[in-house]
Biopython code that builds the backbone (N, CA, C, O; Angstrom):
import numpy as np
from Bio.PDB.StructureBuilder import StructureBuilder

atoms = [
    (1, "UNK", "N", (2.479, -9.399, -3.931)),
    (1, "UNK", "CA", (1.573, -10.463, -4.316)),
    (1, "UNK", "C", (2.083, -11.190, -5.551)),
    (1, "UNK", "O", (1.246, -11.884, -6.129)),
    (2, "UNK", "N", (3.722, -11.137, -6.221)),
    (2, "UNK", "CA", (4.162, -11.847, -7.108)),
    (2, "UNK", "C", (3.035, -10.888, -8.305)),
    (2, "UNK", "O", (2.696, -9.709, -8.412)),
    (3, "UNK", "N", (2.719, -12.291, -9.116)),
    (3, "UNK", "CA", (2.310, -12.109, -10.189)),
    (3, "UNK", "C", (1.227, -12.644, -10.883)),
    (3, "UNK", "O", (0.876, -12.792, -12.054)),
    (4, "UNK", "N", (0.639, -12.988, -9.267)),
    (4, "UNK", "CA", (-1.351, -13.960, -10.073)),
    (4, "UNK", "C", (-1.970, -12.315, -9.751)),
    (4, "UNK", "O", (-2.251, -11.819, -8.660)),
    (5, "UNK", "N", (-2.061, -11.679, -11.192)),
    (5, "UNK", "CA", (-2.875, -10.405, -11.361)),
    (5, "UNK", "C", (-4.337, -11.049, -11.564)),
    (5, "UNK", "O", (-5.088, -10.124, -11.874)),
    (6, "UNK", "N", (-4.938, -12.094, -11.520)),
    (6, "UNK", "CA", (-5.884, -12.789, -11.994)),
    (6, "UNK", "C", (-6.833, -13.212, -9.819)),
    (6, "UNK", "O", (-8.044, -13.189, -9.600)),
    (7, "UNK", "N", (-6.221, -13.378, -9.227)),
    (7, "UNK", "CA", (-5.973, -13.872, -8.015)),
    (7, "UNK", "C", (-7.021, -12.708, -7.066)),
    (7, "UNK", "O", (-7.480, -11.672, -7.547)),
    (8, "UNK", "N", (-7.207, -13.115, -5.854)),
    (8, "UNK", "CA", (-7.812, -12.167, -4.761)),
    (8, "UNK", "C", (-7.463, -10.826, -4.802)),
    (8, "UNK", "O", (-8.143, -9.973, -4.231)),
    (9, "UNK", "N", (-6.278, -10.522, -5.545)),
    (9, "UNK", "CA", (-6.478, -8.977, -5.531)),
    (9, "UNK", "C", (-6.690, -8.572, -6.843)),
    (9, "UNK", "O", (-6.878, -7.356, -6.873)),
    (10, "UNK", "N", (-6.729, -9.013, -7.773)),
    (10, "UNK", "CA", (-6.810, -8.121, -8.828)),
    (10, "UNK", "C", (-7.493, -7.151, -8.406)),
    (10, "UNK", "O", (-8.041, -7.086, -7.305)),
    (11, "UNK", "N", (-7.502, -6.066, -9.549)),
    (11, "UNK", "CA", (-8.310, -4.651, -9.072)),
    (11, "UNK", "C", (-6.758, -3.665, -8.706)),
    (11, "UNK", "O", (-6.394, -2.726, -9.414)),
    (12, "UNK", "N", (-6.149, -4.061, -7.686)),
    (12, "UNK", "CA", (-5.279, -3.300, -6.947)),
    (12, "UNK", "C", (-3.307, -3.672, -7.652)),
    (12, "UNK", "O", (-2.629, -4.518, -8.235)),
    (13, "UNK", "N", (-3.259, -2.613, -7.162)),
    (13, "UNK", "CA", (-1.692, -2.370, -8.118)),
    (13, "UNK", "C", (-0.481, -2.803, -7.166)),
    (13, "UNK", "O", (0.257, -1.970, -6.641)),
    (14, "UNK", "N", (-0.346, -4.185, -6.994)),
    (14, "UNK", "CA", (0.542, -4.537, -5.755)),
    (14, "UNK", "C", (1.287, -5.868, -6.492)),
    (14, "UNK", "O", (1.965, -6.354, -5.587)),
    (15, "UNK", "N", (1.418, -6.430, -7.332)),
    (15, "UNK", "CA", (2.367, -6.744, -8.189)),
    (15, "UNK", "C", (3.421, -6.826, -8.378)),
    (15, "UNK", "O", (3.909, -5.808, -7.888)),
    (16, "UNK", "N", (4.533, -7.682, -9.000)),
    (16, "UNK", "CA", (5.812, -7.029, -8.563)),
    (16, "UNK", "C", (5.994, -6.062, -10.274)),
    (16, "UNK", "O", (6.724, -5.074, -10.364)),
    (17, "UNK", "N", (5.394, -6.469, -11.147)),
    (17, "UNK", "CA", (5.499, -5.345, -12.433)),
    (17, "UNK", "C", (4.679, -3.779, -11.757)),
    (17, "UNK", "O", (4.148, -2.993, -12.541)),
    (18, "UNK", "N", (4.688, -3.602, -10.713)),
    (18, "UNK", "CA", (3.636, -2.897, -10.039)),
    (18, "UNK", "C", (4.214, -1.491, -9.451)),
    (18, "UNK", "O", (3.838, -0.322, -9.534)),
    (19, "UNK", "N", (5.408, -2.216, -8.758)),
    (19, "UNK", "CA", (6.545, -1.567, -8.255)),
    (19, "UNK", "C", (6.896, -0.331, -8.477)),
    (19, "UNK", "O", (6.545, 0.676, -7.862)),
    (20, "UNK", "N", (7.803, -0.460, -9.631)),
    (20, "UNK", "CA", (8.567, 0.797, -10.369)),
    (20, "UNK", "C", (7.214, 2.376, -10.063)),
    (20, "UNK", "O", (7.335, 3.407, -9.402)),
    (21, "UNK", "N", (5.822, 1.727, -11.085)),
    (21, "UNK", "CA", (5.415, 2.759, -11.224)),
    (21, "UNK", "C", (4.169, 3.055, -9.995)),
    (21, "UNK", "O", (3.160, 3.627, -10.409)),
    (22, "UNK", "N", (4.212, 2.727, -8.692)),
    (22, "UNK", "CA", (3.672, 3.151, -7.513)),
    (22, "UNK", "C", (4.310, 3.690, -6.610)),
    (22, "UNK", "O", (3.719, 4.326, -5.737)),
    (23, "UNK", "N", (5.815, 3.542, -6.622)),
    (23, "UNK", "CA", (7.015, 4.247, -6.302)),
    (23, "UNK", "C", (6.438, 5.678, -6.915)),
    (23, "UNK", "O", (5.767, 6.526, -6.327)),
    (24, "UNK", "N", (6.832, 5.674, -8.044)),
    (24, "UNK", "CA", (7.020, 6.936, -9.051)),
    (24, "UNK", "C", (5.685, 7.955, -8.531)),
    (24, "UNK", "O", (5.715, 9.183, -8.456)),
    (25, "UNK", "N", (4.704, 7.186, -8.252)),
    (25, "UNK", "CA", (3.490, 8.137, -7.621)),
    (25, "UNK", "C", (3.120, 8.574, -6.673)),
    (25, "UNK", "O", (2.268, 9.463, -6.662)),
    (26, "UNK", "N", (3.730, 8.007, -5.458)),
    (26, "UNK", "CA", (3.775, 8.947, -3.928)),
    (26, "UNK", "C", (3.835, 10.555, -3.760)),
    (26, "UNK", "O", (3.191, 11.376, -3.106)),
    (27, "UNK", "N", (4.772, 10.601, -4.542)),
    (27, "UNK", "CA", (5.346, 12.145, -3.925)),
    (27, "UNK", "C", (3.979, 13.187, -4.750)),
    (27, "UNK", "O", (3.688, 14.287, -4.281)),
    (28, "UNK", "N", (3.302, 12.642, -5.935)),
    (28, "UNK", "CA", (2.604, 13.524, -6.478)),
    (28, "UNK", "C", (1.341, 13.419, -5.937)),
    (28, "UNK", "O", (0.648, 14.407, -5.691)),
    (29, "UNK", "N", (0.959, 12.139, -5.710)),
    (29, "UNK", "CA", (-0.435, 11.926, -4.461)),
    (29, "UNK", "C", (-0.259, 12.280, -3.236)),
    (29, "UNK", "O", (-1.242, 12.255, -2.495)),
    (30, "UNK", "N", (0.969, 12.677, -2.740)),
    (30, "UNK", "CA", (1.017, 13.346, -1.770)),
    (30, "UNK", "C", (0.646, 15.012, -1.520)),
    (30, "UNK", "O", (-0.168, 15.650, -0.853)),
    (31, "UNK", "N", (2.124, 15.398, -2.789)),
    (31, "UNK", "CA", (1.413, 16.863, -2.883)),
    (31, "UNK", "C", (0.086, 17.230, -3.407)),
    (31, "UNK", "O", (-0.628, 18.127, -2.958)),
    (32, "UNK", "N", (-0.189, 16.419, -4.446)),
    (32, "UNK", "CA", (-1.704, 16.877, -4.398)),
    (32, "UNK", "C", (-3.032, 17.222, -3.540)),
    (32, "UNK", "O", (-4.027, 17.920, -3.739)),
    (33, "UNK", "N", (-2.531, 16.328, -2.406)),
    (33, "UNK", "CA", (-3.511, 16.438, -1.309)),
    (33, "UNK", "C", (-2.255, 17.279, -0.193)),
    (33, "UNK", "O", (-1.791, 16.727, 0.804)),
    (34, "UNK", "N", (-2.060, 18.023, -0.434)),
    (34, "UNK", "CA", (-1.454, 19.380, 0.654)),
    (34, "UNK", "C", (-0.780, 18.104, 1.859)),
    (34, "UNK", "O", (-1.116, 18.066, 3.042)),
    (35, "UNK", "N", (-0.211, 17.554, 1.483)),
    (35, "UNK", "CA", (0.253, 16.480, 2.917)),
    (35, "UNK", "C", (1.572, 17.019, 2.701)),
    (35, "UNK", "O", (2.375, 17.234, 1.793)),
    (36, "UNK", "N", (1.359, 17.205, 4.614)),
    (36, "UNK", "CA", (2.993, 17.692, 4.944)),
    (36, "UNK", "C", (4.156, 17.166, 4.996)),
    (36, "UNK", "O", (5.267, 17.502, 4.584)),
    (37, "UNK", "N", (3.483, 15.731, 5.927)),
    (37, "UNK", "CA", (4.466, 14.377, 6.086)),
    (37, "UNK", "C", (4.760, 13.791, 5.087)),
    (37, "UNK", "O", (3.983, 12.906, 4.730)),
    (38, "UNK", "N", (5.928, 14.045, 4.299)),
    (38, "UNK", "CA", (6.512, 13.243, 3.122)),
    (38, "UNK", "C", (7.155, 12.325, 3.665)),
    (38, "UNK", "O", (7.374, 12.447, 4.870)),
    (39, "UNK", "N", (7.710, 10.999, 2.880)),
    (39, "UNK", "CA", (8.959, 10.265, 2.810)),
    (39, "UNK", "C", (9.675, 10.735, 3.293)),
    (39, "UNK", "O", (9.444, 11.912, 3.016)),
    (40, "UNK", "N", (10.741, 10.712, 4.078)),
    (40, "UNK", "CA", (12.360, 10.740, 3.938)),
    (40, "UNK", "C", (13.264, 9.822, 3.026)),
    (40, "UNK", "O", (13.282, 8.623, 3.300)),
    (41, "UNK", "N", (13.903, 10.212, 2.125)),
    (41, "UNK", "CA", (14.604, 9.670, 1.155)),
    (41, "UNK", "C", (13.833, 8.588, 0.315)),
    (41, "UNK", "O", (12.620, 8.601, 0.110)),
    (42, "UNK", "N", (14.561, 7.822, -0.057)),
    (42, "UNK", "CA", (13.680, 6.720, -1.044)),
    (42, "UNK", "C", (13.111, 5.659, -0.124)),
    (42, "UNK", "O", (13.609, 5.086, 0.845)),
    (43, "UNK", "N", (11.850, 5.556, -0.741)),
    (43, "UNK", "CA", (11.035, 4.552, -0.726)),
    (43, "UNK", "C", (10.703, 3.258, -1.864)),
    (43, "UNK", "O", (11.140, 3.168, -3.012)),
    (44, "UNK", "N", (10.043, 2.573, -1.342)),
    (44, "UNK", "CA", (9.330, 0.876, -2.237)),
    (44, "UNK", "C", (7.942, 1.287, -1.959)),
    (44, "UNK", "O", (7.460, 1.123, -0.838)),
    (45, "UNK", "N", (7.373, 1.738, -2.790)),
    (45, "UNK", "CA", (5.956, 1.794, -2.989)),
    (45, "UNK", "C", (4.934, 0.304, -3.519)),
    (45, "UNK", "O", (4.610, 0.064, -4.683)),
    (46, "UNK", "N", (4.661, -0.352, -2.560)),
    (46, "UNK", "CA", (4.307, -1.924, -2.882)),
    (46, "UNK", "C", (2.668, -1.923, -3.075)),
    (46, "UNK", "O", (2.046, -2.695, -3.805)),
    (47, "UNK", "N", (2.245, -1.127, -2.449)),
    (47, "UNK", "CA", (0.657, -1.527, -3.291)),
    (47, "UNK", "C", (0.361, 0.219, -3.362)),
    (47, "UNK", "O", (0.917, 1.182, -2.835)),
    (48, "UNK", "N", (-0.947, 0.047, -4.406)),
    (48, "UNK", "CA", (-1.994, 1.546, -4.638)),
    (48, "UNK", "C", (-2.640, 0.405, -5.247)),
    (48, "UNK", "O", (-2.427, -0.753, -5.603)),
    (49, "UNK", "N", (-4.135, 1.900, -5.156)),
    (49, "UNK", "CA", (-5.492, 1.144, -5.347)),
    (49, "UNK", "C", (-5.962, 2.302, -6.082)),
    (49, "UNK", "O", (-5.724, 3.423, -5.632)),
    (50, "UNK", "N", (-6.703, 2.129, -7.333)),
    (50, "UNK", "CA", (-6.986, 3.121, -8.027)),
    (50, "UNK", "C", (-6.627, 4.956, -8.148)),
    (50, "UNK", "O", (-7.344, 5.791, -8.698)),
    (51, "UNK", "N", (-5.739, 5.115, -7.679)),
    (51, "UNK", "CA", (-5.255, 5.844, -7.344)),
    (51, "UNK", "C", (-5.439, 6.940, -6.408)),
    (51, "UNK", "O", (-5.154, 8.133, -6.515)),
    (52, "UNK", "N", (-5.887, 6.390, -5.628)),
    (52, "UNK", "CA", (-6.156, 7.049, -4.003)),
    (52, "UNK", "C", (-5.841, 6.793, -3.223)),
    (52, "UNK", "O", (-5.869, 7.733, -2.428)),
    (53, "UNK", "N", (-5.111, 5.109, -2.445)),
    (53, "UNK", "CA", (-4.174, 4.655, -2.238)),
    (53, "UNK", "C", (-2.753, 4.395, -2.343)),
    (53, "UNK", "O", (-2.196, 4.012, -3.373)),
    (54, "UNK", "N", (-2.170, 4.629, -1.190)),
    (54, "UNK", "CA", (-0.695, 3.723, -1.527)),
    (54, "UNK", "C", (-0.039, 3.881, 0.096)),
    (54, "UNK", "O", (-0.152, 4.791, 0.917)),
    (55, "UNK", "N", (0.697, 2.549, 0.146)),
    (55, "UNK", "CA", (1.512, 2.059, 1.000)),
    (55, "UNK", "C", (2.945, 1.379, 0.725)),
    (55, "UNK", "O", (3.146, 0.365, 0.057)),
    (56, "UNK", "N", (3.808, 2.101, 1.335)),
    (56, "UNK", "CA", (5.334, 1.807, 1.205)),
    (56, "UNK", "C", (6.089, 1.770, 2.866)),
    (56, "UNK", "O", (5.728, 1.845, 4.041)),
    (57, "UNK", "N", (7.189, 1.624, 2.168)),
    (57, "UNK", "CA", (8.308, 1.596, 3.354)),
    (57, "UNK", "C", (9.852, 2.351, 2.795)),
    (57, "UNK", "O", (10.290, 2.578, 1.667)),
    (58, "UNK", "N", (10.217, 2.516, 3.731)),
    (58, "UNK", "CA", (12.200, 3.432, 3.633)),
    (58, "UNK", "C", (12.767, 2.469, 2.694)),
    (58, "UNK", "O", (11.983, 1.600, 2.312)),
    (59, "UNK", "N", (13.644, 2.443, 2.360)),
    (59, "UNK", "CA", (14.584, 2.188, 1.763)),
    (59, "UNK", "C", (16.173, 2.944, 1.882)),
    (59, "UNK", "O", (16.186, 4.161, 1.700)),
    (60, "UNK", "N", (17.123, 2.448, 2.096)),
    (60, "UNK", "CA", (17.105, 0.888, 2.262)),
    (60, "UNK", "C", (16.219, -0.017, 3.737)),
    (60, "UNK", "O", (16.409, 0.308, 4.908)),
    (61, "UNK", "N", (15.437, -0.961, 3.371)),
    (61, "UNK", "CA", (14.833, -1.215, 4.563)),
    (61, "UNK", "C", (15.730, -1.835, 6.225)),
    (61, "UNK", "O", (16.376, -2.848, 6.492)),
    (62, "UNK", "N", (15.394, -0.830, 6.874)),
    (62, "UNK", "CA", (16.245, -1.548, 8.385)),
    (62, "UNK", "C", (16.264, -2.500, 8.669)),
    (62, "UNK", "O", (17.306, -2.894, 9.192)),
    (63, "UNK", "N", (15.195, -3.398, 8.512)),
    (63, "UNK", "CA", (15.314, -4.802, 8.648)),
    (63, "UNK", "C", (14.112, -5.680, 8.051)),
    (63, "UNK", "O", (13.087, -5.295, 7.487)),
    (64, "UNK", "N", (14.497, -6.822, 8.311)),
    (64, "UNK", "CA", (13.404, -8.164, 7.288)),
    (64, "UNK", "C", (11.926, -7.745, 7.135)),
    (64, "UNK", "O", (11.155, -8.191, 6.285)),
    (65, "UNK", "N", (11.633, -6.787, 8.117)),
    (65, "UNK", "CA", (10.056, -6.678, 7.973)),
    (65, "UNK", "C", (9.725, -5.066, 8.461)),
    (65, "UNK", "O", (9.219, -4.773, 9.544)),
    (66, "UNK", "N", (10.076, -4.231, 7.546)),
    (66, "UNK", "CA", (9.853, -2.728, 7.799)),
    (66, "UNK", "C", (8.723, -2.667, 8.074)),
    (66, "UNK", "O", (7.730, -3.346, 7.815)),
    (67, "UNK", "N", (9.012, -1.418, 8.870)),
    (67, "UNK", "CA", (7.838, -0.826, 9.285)),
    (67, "UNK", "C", (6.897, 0.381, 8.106)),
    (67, "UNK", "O", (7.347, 1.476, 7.767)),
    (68, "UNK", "N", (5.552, -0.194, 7.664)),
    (68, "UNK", "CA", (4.594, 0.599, 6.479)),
    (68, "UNK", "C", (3.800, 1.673, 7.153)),
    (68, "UNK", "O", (3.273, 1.887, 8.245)),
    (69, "UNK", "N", (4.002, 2.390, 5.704)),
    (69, "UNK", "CA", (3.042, 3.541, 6.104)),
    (69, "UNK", "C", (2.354, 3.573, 4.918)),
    (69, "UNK", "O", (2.623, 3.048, 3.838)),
    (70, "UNK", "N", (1.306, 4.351, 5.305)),
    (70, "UNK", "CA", (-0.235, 4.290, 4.174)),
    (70, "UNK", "C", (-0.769, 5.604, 4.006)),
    (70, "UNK", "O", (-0.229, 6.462, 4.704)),
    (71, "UNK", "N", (-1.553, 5.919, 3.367)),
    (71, "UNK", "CA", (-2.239, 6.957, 2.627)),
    (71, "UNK", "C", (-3.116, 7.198, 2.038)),
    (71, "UNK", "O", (-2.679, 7.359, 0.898)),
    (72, "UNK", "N", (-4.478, 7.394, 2.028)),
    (72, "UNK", "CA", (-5.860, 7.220, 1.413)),
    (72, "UNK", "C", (-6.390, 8.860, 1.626)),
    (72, "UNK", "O", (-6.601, 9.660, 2.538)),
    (73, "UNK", "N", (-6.434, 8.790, 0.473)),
    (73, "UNK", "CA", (-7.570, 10.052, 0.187)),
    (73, "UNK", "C", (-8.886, 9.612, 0.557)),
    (73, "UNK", "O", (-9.435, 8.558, 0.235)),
    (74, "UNK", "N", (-9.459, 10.822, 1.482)),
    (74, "UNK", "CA", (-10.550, 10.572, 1.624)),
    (74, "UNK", "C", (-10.634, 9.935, 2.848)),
    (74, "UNK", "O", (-11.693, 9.872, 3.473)),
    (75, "UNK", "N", (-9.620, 9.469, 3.226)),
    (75, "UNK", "CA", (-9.733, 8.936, 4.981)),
    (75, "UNK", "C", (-10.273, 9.613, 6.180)),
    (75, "UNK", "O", (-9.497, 10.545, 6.390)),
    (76, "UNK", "N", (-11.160, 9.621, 7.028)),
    (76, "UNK", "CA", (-11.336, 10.059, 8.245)),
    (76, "UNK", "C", (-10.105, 10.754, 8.950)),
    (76, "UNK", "O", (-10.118, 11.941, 9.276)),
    (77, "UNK", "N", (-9.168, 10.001, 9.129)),
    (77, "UNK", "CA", (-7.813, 10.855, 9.806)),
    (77, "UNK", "C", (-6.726, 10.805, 8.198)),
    (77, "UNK", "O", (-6.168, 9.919, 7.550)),
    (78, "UNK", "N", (-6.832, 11.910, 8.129)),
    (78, "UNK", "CA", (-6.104, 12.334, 6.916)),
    (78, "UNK", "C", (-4.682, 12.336, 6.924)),
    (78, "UNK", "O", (-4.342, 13.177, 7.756)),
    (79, "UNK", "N", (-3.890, 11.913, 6.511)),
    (79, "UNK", "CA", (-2.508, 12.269, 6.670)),
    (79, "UNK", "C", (-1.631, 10.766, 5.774)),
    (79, "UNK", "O", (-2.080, 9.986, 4.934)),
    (80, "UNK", "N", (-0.449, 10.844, 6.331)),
    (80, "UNK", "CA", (0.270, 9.289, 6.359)),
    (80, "UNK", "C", (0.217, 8.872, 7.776)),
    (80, "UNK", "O", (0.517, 9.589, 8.730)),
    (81, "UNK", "N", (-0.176, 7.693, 7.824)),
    (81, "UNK", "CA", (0.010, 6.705, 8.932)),
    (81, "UNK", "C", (0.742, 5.567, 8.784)),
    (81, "UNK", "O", (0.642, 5.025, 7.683)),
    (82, "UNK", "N", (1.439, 5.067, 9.578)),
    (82, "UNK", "CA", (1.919, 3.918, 10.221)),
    (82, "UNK", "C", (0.991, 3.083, 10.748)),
    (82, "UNK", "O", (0.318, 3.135, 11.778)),
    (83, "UNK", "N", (1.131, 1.765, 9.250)),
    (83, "UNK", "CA", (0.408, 0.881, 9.565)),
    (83, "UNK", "C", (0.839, -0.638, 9.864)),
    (83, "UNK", "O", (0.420, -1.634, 9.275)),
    (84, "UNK", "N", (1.769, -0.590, 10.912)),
    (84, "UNK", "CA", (2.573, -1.523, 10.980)),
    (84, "UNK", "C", (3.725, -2.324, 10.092)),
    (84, "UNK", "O", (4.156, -1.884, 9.027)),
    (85, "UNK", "N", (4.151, -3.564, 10.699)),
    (85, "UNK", "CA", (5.353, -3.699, 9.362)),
    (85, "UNK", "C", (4.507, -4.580, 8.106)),
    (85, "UNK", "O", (3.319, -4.629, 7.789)),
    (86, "UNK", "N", (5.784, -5.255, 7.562)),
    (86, "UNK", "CA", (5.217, -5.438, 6.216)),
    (86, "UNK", "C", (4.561, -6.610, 6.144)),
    (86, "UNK", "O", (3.779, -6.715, 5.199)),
    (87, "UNK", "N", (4.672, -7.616, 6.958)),
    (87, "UNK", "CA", (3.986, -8.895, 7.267)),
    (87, "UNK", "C", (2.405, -8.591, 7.881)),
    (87, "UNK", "O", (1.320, -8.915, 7.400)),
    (88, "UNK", "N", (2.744, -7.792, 9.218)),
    (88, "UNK", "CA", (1.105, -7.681, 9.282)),
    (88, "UNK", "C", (0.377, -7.355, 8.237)),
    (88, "UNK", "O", (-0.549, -8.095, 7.904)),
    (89, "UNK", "N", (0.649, -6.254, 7.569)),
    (89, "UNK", "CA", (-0.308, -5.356, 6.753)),
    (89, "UNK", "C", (-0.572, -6.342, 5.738)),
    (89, "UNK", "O", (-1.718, -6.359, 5.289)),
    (90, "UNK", "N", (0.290, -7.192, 5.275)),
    (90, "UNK", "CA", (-0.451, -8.382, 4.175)),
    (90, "UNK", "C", (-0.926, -9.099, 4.522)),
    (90, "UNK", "O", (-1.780, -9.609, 3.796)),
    (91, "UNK", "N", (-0.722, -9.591, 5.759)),
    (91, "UNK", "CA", (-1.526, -10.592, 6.695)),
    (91, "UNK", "C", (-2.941, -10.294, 6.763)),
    (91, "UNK", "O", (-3.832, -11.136, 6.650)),
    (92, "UNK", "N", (-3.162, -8.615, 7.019)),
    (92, "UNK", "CA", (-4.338, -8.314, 7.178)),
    (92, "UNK", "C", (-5.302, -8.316, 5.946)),
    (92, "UNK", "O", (-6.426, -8.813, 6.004)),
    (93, "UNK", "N", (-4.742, -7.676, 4.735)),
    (93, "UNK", "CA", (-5.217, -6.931, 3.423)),
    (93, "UNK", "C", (-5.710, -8.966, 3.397)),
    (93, "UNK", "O", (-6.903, -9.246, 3.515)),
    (94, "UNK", "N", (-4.741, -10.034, 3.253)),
    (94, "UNK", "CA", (-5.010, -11.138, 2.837)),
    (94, "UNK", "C", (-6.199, -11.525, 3.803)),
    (94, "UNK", "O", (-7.164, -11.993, 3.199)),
    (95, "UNK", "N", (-6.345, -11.425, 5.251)),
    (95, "UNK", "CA", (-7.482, -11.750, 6.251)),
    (95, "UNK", "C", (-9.008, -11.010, 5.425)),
    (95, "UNK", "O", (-9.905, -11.684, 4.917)),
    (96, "UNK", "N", (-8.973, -9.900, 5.467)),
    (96, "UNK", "CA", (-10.136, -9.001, 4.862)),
    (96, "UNK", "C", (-10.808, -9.716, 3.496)),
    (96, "UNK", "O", (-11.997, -10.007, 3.368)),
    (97, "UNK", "N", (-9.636, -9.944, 2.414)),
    (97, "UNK", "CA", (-10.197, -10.418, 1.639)),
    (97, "UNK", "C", (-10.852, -11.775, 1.732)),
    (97, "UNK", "O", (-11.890, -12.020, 1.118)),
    (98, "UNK", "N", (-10.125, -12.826, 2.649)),
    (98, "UNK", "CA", (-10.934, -13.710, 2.772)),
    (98, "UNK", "C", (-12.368, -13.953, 3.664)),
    (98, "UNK", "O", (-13.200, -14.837, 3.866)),
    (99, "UNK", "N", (-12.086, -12.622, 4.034)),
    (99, "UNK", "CA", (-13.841, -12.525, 4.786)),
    (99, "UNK", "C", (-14.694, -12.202, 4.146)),
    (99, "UNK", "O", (-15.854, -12.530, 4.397)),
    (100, "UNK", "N", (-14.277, -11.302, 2.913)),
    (100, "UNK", "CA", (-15.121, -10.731, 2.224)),
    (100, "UNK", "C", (-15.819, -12.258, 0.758)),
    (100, "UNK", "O", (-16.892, -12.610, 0.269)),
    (101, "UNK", "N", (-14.102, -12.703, 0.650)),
    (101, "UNK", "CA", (-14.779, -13.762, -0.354)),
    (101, "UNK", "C", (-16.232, -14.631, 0.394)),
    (101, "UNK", "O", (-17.263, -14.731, -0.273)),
    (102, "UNK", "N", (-16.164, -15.106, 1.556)),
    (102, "UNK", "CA", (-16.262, -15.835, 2.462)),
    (102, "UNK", "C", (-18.336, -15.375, 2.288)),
    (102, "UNK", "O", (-19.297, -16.111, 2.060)),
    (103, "UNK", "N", (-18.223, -13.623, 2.574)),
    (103, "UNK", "CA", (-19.669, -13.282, 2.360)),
    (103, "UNK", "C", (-20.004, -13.191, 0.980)),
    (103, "UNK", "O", (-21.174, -13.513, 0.774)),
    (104, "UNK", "N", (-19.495, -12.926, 0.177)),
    (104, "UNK", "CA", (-20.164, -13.462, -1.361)),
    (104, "UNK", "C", (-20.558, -15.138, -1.309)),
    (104, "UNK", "O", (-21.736, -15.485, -1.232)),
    (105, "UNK", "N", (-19.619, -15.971, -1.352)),
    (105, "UNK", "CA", (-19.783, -17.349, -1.359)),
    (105, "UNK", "C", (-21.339, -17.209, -0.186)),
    (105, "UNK", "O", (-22.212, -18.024, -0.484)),
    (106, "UNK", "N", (-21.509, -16.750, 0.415)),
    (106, "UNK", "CA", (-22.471, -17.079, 1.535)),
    (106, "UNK", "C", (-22.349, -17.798, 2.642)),
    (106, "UNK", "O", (-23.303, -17.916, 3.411)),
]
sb = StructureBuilder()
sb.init_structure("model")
sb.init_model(0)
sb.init_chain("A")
sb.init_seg("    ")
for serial, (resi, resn, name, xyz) in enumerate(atoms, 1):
    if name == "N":
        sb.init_residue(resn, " ", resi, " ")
    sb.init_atom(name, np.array(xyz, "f"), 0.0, 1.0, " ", f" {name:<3s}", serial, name[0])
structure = sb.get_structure()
């Protein structure tokens, strides 16, 4: 989301100053919650959300639009999932929010 921290997402840690340290937090929000399915090798950790969230991809990425996986504590189906590549999933996170602005405005 660049760098309007001010913008539809504030709140959430997806930034590009955002990066470095949502990377750095996977592997410990992972083990903390007993999850089996780790990463394989390095990852780009591109968004978390108060820290119960986060979604990344491999590195180096296979191609223009990797395929994401996600992670929420507290989810109904617990684990990491594959949540498509990297275009949908912003496509979507960006769709949601504008529905949601959409019911405040009225």
């Amino acid at each position: 989301m660049g760098r309007d921290v001010h913008g539809p997402f504030c709140g959430s840690d997806w930034f590009i100053d955002d990066v470095v340290s949502n990377t750095a937090y996977v592997p410990g929000l992972l083990a903390e919650n007993s999850i089996a399915r780790r990463p394989d090798g390095d990852v780009l950790a591109f968004f978390s959300h108060q820290g119960y969230m986060v979604a990344w991809f491999a590195l180096p990425a296979a191609m223009d639009d990797p395929p994401c996986f996600m992670f929420s504590e507290g989810s109904l189906e617990a684990g990491v999932h594959q949540v498509g590549p990297f275009s949908a999933f912003l496509l979507g996170e960006l769709r949601a929010m504008a529905e949601c602005m959409e019911l405040i405005r009225g």
